[in-house]
Structure formats: C-alpha cells, structure tokens
PLY file of the C-alpha trace (Angstrom):
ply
format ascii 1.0
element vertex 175
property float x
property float y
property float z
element edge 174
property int vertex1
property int vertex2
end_header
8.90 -8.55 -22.91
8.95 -12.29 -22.20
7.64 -13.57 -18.84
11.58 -14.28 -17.85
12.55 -10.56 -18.37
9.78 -9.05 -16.58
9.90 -11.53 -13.48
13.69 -11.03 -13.07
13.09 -7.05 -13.42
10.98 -7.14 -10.97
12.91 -9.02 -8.45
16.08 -6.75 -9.43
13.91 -3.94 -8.69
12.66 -5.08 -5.02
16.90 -5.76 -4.28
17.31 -1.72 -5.23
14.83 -1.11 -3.27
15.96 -3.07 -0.60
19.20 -0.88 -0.82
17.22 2.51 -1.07
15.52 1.58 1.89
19.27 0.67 3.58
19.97 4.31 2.89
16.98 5.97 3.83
17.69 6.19 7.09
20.27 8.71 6.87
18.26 11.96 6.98
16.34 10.44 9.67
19.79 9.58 11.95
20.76 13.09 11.22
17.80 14.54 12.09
17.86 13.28 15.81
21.43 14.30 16.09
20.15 17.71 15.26
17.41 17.22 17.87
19.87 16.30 20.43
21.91 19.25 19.94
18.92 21.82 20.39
17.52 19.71 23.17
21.36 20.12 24.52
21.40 23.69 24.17
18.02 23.79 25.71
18.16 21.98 28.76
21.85 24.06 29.36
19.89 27.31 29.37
17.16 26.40 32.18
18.04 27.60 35.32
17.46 24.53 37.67
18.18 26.36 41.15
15.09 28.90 40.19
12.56 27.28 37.99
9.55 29.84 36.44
6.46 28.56 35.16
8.11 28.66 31.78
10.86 26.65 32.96
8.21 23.89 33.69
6.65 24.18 30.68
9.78 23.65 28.90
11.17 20.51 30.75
7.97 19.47 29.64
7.96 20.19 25.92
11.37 18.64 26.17
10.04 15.36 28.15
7.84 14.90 25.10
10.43 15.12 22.62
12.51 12.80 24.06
9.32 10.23 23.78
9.00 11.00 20.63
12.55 10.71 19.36
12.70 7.50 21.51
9.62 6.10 19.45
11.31 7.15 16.05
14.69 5.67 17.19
12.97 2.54 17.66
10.97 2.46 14.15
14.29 3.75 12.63
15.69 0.20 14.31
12.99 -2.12 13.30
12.95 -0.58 9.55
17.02 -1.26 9.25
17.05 -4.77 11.00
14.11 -5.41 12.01
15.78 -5.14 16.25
18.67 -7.81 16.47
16.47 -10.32 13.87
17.28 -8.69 11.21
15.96 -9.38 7.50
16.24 -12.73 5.17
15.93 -11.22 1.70
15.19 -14.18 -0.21
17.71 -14.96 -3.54
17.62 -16.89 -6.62
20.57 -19.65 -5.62
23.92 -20.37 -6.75
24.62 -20.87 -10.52
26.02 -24.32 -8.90
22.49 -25.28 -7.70
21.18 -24.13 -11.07
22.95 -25.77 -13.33
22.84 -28.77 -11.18
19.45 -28.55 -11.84
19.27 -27.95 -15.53
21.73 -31.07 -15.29
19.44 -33.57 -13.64
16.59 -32.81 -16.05
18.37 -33.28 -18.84
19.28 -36.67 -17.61
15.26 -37.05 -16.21
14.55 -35.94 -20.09
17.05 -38.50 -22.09
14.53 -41.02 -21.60
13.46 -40.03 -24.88
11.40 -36.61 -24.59
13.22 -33.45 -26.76
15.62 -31.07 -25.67
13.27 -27.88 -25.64
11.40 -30.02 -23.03
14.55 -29.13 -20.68
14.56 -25.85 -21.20
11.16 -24.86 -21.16
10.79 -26.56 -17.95
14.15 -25.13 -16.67
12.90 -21.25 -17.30
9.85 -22.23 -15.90
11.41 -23.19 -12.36
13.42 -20.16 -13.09
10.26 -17.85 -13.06
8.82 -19.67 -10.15
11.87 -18.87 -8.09
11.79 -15.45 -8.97
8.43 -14.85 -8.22
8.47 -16.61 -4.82
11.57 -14.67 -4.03
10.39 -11.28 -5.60
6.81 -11.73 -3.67
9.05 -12.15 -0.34
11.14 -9.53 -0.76
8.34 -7.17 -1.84
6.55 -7.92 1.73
9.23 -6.95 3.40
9.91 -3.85 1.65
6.58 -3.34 2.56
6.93 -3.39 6.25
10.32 -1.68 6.25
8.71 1.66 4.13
6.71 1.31 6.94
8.45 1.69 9.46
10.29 4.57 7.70
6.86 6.68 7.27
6.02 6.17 10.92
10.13 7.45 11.88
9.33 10.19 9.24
5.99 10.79 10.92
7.48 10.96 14.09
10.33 13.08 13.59
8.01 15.66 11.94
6.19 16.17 15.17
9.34 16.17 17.09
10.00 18.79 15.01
7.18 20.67 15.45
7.81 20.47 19.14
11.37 21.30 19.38
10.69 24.77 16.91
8.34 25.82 19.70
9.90 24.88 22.18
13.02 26.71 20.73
10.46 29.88 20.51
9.58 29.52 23.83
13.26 28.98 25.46
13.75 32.50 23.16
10.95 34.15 24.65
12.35 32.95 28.39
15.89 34.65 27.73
14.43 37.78 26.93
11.93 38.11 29.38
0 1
1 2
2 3
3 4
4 5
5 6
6 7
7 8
8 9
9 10
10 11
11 12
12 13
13 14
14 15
15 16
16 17
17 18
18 19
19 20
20 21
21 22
22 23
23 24
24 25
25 26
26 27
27 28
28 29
29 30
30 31
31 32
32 33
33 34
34 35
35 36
36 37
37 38
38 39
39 40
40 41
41 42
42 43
43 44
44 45
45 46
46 47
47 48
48 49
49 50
50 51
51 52
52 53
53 54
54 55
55 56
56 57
57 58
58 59
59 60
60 61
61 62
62 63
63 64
64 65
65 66
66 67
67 68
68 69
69 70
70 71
71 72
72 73
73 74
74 75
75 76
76 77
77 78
78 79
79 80
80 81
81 82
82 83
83 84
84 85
85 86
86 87
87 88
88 89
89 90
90 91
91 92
92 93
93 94
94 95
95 96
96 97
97 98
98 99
99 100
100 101
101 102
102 103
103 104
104 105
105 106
106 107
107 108
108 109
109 110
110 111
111 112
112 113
113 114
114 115
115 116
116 117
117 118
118 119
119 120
120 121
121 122
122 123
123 124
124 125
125 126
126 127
127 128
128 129
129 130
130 131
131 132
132 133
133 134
134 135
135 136
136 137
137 138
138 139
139 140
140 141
141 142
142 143
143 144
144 145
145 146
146 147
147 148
148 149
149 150
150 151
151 152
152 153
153 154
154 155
155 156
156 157
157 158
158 159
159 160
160 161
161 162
162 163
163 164
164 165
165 166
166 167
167 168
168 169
169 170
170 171
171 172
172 173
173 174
C-alpha cells in the first residue's frame, strides 16, 4: 500500500468513526427514557401524606438517580456537541482549492524543473493534509469515546440503583 492509500484510509476511517460515534448515543437516550418511566412509576406509588422509613429510603435511592442520570445527560451532551460548541472535524478542501494548487506549481515548476516534480510534490501536500486532518479528527474521537464510556459508566450504576430500588418499591407494596 502506498503512503497515499494508507493516509487517506485512515482519515476515511476517523470520518466513520466520527459517524459511529453520532449514533452511539442512541441506546444511551433510550436508556434514560426507560429510567424516567420507572422513576415515574416509582415516585406515583409513594404515599406522600404517610411516609415509612422505606418511603425515605426510596425518595432517596431515587434522589441519587436523578444525579446520576443528570451527570450522564450531560456527558451524553458534551460527547454529541461538545455543549452548544460543538465539533470542527477537520477536511481535506475543495477539489477547487486543490487543483488550484496543483495549478500554481505547475506554473512555479515551468521554470524548467520536470513534470514528476509537480506531482510528487502535489501528493506530498496531499499526505500532509491528510495527516494533519486525520491526527485532528482522531483527538477528537478520542475525547468524544470518552465521554460515551463515562455516559455508559454512568448509566450502568443508574441502573444498578433503579433495579433495587425497583426491589425495594416491590417489597413496600407487599408489606
């Protein structure tokens, strides 16, 4: 594989990335609607007029859950657009600039020098761009994965939390 192929492949392959990472946040948006519902359900069944120690320990469990589905929520936000910033994926240029480009150095390179002169030196800035655009892409692919592990992360434990606190609001209705 020439140096061309493999520097263009790799900045193709950050741009799918860019667009797996777009998706990725699906299951995680679905996840706290979930949440929400069982927190809804929840916080329906607690008797507010006559609270039991249970009760307490419930509003509680759900306090914490709400925290934690607040901290995902943000990380979810910062990993799709980084807040209201949002993210500058870095690309080649326009064919237009390009062959401008190739353009002026053939006319730079009439002064007597060969023709292979022009292109070698044209793939070069090619690969240069590509590299410097791959390498800033790549970085922030890097902070947006992340910020998806630590929503992932989050949401886990928020899970965790709302199963036993689901036991628990069980265990209240029976007793």
């Amino acid at each position: 594989m020439d140096r061309l192929s493999f520097y263009k492949s790799f900045y193709e392959t950050e741009l799918k990335k860019k667009d797996d990472l777009d998706k990725s946040i699906n299951n995680p948006i679905l996840i706290i609607t979930i949440i929400f519902g069982v927190l809804s359900y929840i916080s329906k069944k607690i008797n507010f007029d006559y609270l039991k120690t249970i009760d307490f320990a419930l509003i509680i469990l759900i306090l914490i859950i709400a925290l934690l589905l607040i901290k995902s929520i943000y990380h979810i936000i910062i990993s799709y657009n980084n807040g209201i910033k949002g993210y500058e994926y870095k690309i080649l240029g326009s064919n237009y600039d390009f062959e401008s480009y190739r353009k002026d150095l053939i006319k730079h390179y009439d002064e007597g020098r060969i023709k292979s002169d022009v292109n070698e030196e044209f793939k070069e800035s090619i690969i240069l761009e590509l590299i410097k655009c791959s390498d800033d892409n790549t970085d922030l692919n890097i902070k947006r994965s992340k910020q998806i592990y630590l929503t992932k992360k989050y949401l886990i434990i928020t899970l965790i939390i709302v199963f036993i606190t689901f036991i628990i609001n069980l265990l209240n209705q029976i007793i």
